[in-house]
DOVEXBA-62296 format. One record per residue (C-alpha): residue number from 1; x, y, z. Coordinates in Angstrom, 1 decimal. Last residue first. Example, Ala and Ser with C-alpha at 12.3 -4.5 7.8 and 13.67 -1.06 7.14 Angstrom:
<drengus>
     i     east    north       up
     2     13.7     -1.1      7.1
     1     12.3     -4.5      7.8
</drengus>
This chain:
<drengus>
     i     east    north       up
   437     53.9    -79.4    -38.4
   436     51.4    -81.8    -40.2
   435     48.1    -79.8    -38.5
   434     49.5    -76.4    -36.9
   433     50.8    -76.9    -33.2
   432     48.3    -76.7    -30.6
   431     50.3    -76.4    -27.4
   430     53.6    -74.6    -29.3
   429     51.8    -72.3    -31.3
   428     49.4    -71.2    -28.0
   427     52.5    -70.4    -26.0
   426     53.9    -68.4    -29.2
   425     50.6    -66.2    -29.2
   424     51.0    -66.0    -25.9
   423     54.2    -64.2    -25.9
   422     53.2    -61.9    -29.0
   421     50.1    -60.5    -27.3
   420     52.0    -60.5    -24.2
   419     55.2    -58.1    -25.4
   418     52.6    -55.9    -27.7
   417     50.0    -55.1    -25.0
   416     52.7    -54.6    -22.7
   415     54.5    -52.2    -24.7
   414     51.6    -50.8    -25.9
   413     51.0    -49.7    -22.0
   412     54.9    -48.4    -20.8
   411     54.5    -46.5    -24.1
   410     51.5    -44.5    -23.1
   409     52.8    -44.3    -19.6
   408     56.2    -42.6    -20.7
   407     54.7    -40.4    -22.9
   406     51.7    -39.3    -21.5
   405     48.5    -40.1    -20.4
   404     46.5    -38.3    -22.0
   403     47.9    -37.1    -25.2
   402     50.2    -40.2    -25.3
   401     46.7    -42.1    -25.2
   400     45.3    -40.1    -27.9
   399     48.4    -41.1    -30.3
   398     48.0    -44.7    -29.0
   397     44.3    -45.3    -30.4
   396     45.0    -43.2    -33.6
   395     48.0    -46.0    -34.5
   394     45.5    -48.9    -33.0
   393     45.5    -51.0    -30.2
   392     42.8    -53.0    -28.4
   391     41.6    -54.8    -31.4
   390     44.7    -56.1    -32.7
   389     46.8    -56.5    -29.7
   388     44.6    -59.7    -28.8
   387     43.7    -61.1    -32.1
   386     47.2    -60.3    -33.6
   385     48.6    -62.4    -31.4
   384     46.4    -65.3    -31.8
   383     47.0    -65.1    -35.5
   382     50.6    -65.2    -34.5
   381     49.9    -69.0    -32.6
   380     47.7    -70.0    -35.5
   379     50.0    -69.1    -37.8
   378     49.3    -67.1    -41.2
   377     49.6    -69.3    -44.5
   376     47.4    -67.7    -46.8
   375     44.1    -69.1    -45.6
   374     45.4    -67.7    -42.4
   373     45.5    -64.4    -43.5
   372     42.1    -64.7    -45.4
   371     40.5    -65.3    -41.8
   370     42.8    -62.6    -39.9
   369     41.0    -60.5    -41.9
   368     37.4    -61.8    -41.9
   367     37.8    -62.0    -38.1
   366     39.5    -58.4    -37.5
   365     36.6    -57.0    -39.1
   364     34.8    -57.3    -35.7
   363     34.7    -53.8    -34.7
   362     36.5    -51.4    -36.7
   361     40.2    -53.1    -37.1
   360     43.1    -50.0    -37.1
   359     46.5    -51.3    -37.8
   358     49.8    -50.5    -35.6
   357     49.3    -52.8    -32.8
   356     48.2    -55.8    -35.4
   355     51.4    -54.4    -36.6
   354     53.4    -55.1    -33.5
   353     51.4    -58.6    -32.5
   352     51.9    -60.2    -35.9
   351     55.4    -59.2    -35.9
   350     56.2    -60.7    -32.3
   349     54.3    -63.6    -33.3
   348     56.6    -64.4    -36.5
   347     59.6    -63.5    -34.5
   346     58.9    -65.9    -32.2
   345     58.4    -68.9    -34.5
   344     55.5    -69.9    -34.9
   343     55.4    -70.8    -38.4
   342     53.9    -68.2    -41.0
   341     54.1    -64.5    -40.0
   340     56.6    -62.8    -42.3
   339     54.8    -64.1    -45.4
   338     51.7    -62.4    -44.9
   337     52.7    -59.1    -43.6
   336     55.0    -58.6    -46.6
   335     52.3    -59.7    -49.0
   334     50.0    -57.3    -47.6
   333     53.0    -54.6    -49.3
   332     53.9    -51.3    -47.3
   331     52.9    -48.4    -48.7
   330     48.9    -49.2    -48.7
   329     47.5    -51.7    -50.8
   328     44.0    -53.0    -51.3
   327     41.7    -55.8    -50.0
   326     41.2    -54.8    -46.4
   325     42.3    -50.7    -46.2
   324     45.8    -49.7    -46.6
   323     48.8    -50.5    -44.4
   322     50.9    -47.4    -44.6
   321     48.6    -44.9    -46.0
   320     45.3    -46.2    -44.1
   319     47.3    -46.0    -41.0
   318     48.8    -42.5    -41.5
   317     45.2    -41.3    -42.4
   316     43.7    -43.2    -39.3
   315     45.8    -41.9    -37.1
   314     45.7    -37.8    -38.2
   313     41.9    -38.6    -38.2
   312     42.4    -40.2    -34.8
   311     44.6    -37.2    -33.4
   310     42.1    -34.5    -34.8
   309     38.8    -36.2    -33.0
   308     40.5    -36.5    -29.5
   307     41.1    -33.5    -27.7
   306     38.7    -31.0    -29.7
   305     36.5    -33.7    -28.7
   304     37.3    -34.1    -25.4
   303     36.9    -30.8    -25.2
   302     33.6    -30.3    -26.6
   301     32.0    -33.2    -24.3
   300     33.0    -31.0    -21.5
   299     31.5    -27.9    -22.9
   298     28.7    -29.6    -23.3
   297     28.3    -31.0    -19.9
   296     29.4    -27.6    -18.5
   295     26.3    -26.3    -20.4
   294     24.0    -29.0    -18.8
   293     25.0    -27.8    -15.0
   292     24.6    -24.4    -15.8
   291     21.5    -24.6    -17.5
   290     19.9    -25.0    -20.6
   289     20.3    -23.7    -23.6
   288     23.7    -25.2    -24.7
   287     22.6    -28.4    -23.2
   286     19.1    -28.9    -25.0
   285     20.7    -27.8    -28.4
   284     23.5    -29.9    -28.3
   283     21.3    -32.7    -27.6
   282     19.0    -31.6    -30.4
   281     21.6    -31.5    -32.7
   280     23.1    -35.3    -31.4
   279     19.5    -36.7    -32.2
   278     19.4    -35.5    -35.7
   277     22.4    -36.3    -36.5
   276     22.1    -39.9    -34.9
   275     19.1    -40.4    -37.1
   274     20.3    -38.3    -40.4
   273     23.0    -41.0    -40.4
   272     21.1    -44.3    -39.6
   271     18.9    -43.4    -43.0
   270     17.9    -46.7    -44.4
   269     18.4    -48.5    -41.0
   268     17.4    -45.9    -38.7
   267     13.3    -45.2    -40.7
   266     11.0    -45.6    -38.0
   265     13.4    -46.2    -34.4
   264     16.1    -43.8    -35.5
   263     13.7    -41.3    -36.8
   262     12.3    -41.6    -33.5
   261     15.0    -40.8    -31.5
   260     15.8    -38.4    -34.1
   259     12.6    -36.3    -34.0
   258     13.0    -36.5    -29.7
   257     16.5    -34.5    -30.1
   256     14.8    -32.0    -32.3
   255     12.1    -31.7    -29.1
   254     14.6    -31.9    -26.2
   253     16.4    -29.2    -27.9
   252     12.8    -27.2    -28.0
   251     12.6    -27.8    -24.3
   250     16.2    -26.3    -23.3
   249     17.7    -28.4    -20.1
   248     17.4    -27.8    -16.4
   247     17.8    -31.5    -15.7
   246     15.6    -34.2    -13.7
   245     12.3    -34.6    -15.6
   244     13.1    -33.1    -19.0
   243     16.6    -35.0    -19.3
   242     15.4    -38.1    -18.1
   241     12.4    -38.1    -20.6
   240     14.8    -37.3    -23.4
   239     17.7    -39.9    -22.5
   238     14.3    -42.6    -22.7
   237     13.4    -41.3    -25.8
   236     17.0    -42.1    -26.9
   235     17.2    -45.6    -25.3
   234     14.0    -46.3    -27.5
   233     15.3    -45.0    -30.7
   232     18.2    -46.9    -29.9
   231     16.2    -49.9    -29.4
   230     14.4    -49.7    -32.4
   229     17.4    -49.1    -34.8
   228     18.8    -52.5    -33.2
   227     15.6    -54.6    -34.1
   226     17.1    -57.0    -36.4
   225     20.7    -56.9    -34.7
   224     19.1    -57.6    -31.4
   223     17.8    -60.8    -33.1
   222     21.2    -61.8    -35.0
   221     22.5    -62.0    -31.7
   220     20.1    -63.7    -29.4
   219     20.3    -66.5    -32.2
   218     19.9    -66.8    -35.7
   217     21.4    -65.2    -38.7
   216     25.0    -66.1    -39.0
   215     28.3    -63.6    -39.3
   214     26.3    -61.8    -37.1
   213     25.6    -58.4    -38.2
   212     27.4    -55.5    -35.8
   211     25.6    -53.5    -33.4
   210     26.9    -49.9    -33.5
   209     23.5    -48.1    -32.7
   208     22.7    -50.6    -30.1
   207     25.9    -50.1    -28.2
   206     26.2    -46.3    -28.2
   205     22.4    -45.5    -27.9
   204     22.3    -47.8    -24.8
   203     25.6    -46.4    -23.2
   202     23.7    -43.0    -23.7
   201     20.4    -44.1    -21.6
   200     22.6    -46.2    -18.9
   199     24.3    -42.9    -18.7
   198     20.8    -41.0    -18.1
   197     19.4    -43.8    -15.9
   196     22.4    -44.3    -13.8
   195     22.6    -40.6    -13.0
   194     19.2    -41.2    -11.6
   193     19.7    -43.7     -9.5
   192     22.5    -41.9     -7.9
   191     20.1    -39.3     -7.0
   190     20.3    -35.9     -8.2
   189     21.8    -32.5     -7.6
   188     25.3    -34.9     -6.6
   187     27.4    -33.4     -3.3
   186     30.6    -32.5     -4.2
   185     33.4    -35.0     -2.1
   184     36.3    -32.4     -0.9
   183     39.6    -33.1     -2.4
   182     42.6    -33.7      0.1
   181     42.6    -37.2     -0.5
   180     42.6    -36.8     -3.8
   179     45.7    -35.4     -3.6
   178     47.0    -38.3     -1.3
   177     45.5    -40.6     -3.5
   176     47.3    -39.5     -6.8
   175     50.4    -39.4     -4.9
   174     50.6    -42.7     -4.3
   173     49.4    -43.7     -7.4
   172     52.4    -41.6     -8.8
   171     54.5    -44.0     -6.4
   170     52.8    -47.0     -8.2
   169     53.2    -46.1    -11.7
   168     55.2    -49.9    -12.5
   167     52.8    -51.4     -9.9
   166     49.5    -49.4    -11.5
   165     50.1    -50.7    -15.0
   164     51.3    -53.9    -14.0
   163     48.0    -54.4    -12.5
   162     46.0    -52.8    -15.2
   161     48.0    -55.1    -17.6
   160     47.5    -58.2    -15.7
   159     43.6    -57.8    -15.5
   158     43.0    -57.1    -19.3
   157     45.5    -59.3    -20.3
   156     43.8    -62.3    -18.9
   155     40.4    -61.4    -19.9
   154     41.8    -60.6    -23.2
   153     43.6    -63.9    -23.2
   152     41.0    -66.3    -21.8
   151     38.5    -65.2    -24.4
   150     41.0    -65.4    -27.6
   149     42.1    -68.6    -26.5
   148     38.5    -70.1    -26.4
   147     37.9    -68.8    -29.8
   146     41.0    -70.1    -31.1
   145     39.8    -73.8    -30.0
   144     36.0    -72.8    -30.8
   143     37.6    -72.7    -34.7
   142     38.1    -69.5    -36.6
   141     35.0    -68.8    -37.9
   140     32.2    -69.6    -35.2
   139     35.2    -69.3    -32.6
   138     35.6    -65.9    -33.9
   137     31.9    -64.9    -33.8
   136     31.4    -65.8    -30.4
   135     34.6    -64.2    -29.2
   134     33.6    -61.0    -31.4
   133     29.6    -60.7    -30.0
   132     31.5    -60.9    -26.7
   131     33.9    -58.0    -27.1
   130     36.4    -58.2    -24.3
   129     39.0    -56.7    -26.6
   128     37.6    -53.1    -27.3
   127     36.6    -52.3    -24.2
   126     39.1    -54.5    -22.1
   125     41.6    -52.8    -23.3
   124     40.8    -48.9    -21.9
   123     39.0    -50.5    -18.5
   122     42.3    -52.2    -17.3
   121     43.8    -49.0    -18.4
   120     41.7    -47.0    -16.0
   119     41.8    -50.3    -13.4
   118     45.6    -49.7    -12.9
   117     45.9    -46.0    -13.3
   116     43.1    -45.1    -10.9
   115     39.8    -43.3    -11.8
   114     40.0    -39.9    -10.5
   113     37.7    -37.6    -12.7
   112     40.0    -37.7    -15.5
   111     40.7    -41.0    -15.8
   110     36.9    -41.5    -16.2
   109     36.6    -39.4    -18.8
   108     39.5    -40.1    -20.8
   107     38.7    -43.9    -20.6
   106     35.3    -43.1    -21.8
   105     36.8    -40.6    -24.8
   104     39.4    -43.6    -25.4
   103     36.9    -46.5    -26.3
   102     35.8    -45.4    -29.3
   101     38.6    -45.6    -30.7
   100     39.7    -49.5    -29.9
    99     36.3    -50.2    -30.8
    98     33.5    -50.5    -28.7
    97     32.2    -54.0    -26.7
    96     30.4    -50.9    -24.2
    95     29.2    -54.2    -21.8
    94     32.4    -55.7    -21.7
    93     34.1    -53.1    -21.4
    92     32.3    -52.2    -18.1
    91     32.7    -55.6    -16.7
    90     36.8    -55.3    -17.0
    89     36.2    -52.1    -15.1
    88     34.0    -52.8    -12.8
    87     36.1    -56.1    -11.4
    86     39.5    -54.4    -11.7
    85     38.0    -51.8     -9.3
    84     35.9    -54.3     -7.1
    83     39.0    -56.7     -6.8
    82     41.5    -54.1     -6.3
    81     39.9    -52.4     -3.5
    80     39.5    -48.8     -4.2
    79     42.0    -46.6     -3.0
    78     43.5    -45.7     -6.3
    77     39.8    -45.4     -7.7
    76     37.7    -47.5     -9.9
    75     34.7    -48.1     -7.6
    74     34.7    -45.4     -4.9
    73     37.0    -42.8     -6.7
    72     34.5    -42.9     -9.3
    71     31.7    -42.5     -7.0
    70     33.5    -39.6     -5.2
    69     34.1    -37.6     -8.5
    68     30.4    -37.9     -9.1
    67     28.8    -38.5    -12.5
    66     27.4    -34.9    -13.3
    65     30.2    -33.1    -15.1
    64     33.1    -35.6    -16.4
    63     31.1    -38.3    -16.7
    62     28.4    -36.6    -18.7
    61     31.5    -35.2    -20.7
    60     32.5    -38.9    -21.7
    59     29.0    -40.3    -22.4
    58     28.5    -37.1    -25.0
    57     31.9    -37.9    -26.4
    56     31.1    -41.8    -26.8
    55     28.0    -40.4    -28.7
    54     29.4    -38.8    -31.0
    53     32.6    -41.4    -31.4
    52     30.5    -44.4    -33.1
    51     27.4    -43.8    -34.7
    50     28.6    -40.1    -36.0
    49     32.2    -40.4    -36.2
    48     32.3    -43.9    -37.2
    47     31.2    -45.0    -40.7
    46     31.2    -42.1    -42.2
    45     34.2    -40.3    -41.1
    44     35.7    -43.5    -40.7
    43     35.2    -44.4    -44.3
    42     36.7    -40.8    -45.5
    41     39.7    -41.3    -43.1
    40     40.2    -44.9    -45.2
    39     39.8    -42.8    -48.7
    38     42.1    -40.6    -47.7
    37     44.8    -43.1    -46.5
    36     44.1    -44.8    -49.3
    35     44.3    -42.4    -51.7
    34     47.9    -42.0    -50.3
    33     49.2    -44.9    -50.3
    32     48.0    -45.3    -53.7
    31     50.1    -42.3    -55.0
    30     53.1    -43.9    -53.3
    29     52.7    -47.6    -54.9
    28     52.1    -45.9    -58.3
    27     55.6    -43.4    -58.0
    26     54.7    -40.3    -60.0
    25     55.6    -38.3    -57.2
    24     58.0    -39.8    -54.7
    23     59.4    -36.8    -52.9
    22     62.6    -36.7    -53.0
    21     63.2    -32.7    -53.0
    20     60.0    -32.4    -51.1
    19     61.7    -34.3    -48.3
    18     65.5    -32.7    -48.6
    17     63.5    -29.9    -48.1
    16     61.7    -30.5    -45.1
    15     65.2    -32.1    -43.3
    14     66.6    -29.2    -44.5
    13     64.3    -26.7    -42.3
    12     64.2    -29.5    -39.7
    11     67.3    -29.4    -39.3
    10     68.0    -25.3    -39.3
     9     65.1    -25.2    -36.8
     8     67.1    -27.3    -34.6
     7     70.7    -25.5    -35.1
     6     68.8    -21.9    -34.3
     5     67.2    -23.8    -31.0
     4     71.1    -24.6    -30.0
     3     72.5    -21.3    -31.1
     2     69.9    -19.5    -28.9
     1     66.8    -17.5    -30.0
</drengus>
C-alpha cells in the first residue's frame, strides 16, 4: 500500500466515524427520512419490479441476443441517417410511454448492440417524456395551454439532446463507426418478421400491463384501461406461440408461462402480481431449458439485471429519504420546494428543473403533484420545468446511466436535461405570465 492510498483509507476511516459519532438518532425528521425511503423502495418493489422492470429486462436481453447487430446499426446507428435514427427513436418512446426506470434496460440494450450516442439518448428521454396518455392527461388537468408546452418541449428536447449528445461525443462516434465497421454482420436464424413478432409480443405485455387509469373515464383511453389485463394475456399467448414455432425453447416452460398469460387475461386485475409472476417463471423456464440461442437470451436479461435492479433500489431509497413520498416528508421539507419555486424568476425554474431531476415520478403521478404545487403557489413557467426533467430523470435513472455510459457522458446528459428544462420553463413564464402578475 502506498502513503497516498494509506492517507485515503485513513479519511474515509474518520470520515465513517465522525458519521456514526453524529449521527442523528432520536431526531423525528431523520427517523422519517428514513421510513420513507423504506417504505418508497417497498412501493417500487411492488408496484414496479414485476409489471414494470421484468419485462423491460426480458425485452432488453432479446435485443441483445436475437435482434440483429446490423438492424440496429441500420436504424439507430452512427452511420444511420439522422432523420431515420432520431425519427425511430423518438417514435419508439413513444410507443413504450415507460417510466424514467424502466426505460434504461431498453436503452441499455440497444446501446449495447451499436445504437449511436445521439439517437440512444434521444431514445432514453423520449421514453419516459413523450408519454401520450400523460400530455393528454396534463392538458385535461393543467390547462391545454400547459399541455401544449409540455408536447412541444419533450419532442423538442428529445431531438436537440440526441443531437448535442452525439456533436459534443462526436470523435468517439467516430470511432464507434470505424469499429463497427470492422464487425462482421451475423446472419439472423429467423426472419426479420419474426423477430418483430416476439418483441412486438414483449413491448405489448410491457405497455398494457402498466396502463395507467385516466384521470376521466371515457374515451380510447379509459377503454384500453378496462380491458388492459386482457390484452396482456393476449400479447403473452401470442409470445408463447412464437416461442414454440420459431425457437428451440423448453415445452413445460412454455406451459407455466401459458398459466400466466391466462391468469392475466381471467383474473389480472385482482391478482396482476401472481400473473406477471407466473408468466416471467415460465419464461425463465422456457430459456434456461432450451437452447443455445434462448439461454444467451437469459443470461443476457440476467445481466442487465444484476446491472440495473441494485442501482435503482439504492436510488429510490436515497430519493424516498431525501424527498419522501407524495403527501409525507423526507429530509428535506415540501415546504422548501414549494416556496422556492413561485414567480418565474430564473432561479425559481432552475430549482424546479434540478429536483424534478432528482425526484422519482412513476408514470403520470407527476400531474397530481405538480397539481397541489401549483395550488400552493408553484409557477407556471417552473411547473413547466419540472414537467420536462421530471419524468425523464430520476436519482436511480442517472446512477444506471453513469454505469453505462459513464461519467462524463452521464453528466454531459442531466446537464442538458436540467439547463433546457429550466430555460424553457422561463421562456413559457415570460409568454404566458401568471393571471394578475
Amino acid at each position: 500500500m502506498t502513503r497516498g492510498q494509506g492517507f485515503r483509507r485513513l479519511a474515509w476511516i474518520v470520515t465513517g466515524f465522525l458519521a456514526a459519532w453524529w449521527l442523528p438518532v432520536g431526531n423525528p425528521r431523520f427517523e422519517e427520512g428514513i421510513l420513507e425511503g423504506l417504505a418508497l423502495v417497498r412501493w417500487y418493489a411492488r408496484e414496479h419490479v414485476l409489471l414494470c422492470l421484468v419485462p423491460a429486462f426480458f425485452i432488453a436481453g432479446g435485443i441483445a441476443t436475437f435482434v440483429g447487430q446490423a438492424s440496429v446499426m441500420r436504424w439507430l446507428g452512427p452511420k444511420a441517417p439522422k432523420a431515420v435514427a432520431y425519427g425511430v427513436a423518438s417514435v419508439s418512446g413513444t410507443i413504450l410511454a415507460v417510466c424514467s426506470c424502466t426505460i434504461l434496460p431498453l436503452f441499455s440494450g440497444i446501446y449495447r448492440m451499436g445504437a449511436g450516442l445521439g439517437p440512444a439518448t434521444a431514445f432514453l428521454y423520449s421514453g419516459p417524456a413523450i408519454n401520450v396518455l400523460a400530455i393528454v392527461l396534463t392538458a385535461r388537468v393543467l390547462g391545454l395551454e400547459m399541455g401544449a408546452a409540455r408536447a412541444v418541449g419533450a419532442i423538442a428536447f428529445s431531438l436537440l439532446i440526441g443531437l448535442l449528445m452525439h456533436f459534443l461525443f462526436r470523435h468517439e462516434e467516430q470511432e464507434q463507426k470505424r469499429a463497427m465497421a470492422a464487425v462482421p454482420a451475423e446472419p439472423s436464424a429467423r426472419s426479420l418478421g419474426k423477430d418483430t413478432v416476439v418483441m412486438a409480443a414483449l413491448v405489448g405485455v410491457l405497455v398494457f400491463a402498466n396502463w395507467a387509469r385516466p384521470e376521466q373515464d371515457g374515451g380510447l383511453f379509459s377503454l384500453i384501461h378496462g380491458v388492459k389485463w386482457f390484452l396482456t394475456g393476449i400479447c403473452g399467448l401470442g409470445l408463447g406461440a412464437a416461442l414454440a414455432a420459431w425457437f428451440p425453447v423448453g415445452r413445460w416452460g412454455l406451459v407455466v408461462g401459458a398459466l400466466g398469460a391466462v391468469l392475466a387475461a381471467l383474473v389480472g386485475p385482482a391478482m396482476p402480481e401472481i400473473a406477471v409472476l407466473s408468466g416471467s417463471v415460465g419464461l425463465v423456464l422456457a430459456l434456461g431449458t432450451g437452447g443455445s440461442e434462448a439461454r444467451q437470451w437469459l443470461t443476457s436479461t440476467w445481466e442487465f439485471a444484476g446491472q440495473i435492479l441494485p442501482l435503482l433500489l439504492a436510488g429510490v431509497l436515497v430519493a424516498g429519504m431525501l424527498l419522501g413520498r407524495p403527501g409525507h416528508e423526507g429530509w428535506i421539507p415540501s415546504a422548501w420546494v414549494a416556496g422556492a419555486v413561485g414567480g418565474n424568476s430564473l432561479g425559481a425554474n432552475l430549482f424546479a428543473a434540478v429536483a424534478g431531476a432528482f425526484m422519482y415520478f412513476a408514470t403520470l403521478t407527476e400531474i397530481p403533484i405538480l397539481d397541489g404545487l401549483m395550488a400552493a403557489g408553484m409557477g407556471k413557467g417552473p411547473a413547466l420545468a419540472l414537467l420536462l426533467a421530471g419524468p425523464a430523470l430520476s436519482l436511480p435513472n442517472m446512477l444506471v446511466i453513469r454505469s453505462v455510459l459513464g461519467t462524463r457522458k452521464a453528466v454531459t446528459f442531466v446537464l442538458l436535461v436540467v439547463v433546457m428544462a429550466a430555460a424553457s420553463g422561463l421562456l413559457y413564464g415570460t409568454l404566458f405570465p401568471e393571471q394578475g402578475a
